[in-house]
C-alpha positions as CSV (number, residue, x, y, z in Angstrom):
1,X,-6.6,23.6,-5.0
2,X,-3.8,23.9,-2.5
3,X,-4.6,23.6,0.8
4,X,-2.6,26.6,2.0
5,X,-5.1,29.2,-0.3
6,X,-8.0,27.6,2.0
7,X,-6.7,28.3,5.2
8,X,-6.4,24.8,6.0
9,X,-2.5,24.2,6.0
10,X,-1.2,20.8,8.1
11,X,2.2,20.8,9.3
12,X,4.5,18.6,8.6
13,X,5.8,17.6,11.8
14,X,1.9,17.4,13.0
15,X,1.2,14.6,10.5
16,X,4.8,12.8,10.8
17,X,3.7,12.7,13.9
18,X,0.6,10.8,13.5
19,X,1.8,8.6,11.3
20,X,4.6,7.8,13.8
21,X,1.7,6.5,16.5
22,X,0.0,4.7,14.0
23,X,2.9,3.5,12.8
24,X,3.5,2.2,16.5
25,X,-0.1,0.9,17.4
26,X,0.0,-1.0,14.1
27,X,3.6,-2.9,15.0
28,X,2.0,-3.3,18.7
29,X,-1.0,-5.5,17.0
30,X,1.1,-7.4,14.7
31,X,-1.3,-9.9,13.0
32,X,-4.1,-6.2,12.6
33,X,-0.7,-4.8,10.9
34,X,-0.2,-7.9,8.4
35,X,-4.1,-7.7,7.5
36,X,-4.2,-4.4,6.5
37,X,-0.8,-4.6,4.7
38,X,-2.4,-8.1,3.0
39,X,-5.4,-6.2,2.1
40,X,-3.5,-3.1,0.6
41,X,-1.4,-5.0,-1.2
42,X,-4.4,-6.9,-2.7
43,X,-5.8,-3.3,-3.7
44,X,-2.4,-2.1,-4.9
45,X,-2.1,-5.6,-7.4
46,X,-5.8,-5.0,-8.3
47,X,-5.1,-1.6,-9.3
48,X,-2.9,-1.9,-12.7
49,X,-5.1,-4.8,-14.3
50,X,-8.5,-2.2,-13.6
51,X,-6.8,0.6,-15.7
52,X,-4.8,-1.8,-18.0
53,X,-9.0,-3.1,-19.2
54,X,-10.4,0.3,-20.8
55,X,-11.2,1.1,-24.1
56,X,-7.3,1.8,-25.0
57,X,-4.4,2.9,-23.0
58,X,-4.3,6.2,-25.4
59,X,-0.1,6.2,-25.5
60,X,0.2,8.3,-28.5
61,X,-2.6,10.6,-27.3
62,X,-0.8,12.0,-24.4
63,X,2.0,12.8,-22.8
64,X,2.1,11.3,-19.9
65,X,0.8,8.0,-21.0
66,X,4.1,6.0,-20.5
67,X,5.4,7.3,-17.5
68,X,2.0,6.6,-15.9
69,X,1.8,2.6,-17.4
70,X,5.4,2.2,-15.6
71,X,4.0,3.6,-12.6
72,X,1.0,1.1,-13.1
73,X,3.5,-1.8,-13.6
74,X,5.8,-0.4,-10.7
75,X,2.8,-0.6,-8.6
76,X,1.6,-4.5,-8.9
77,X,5.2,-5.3,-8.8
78,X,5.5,-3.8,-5.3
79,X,1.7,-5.0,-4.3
80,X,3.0,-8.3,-5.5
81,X,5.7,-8.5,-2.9
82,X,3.8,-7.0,-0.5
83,X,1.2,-9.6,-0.5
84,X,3.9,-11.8,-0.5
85,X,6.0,-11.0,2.3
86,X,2.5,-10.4,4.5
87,X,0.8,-14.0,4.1
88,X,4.4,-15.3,4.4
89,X,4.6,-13.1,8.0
90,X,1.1,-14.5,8.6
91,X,1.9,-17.5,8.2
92,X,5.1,-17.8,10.5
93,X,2.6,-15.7,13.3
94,X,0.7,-18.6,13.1
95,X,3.0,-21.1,12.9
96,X,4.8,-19.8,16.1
97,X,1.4,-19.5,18.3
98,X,1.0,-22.9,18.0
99,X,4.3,-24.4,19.1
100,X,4.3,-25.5,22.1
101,X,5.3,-23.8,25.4
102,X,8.0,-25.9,27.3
């Protein structure tokens, strides 16, 4: 149901907004940023094998069937390089915390 029939219609600038600040509060705690991006990126490759191990992907049953196995494969690609790119930022984080200070 649309939210506008209930009464309950969010703006658009209202909830760019938020995301803006917690966009910001995430970059300002760095390594909390890279753990939730590690951990949704872990969901995200997780994902496509859960729906790919059913009883049958049904492609000839419906329409929709292969636009929504690329969008499955599309997705663990991009959680694959997200979980990538996160431990590898980790990583570094680490890395530099531990060199010395001159």
């Amino acid at each position: 149901m649309d939210s506008r029939v209930e009464g309950s219609r969010i703006s658009s600038l209202s909830a760019s907004w938020s995301f803006t600040r917690v966009e910001r509060w995430l970059w300002s705690e760095r390594r909390l940023g890279l753990i939730i991006l590690l951990l949704g990126s872990l969901v995200a490759v997780v994902i496509p094998v859960v729906h790919m191990t059913g009883a049958g992907l049904g492609v000839r049953r419906s329409a929709g069937a292969f636009f929504f196995v690329w969008t499955l494969y599309a997705l663990g690609v991009t959680g694959t390089f997200g979980f990538l790119l996160s431990t590898h930022a980790l990583w570094r984080l680490r890395v530099v915390s531990r060199a010395p200070v001159p």
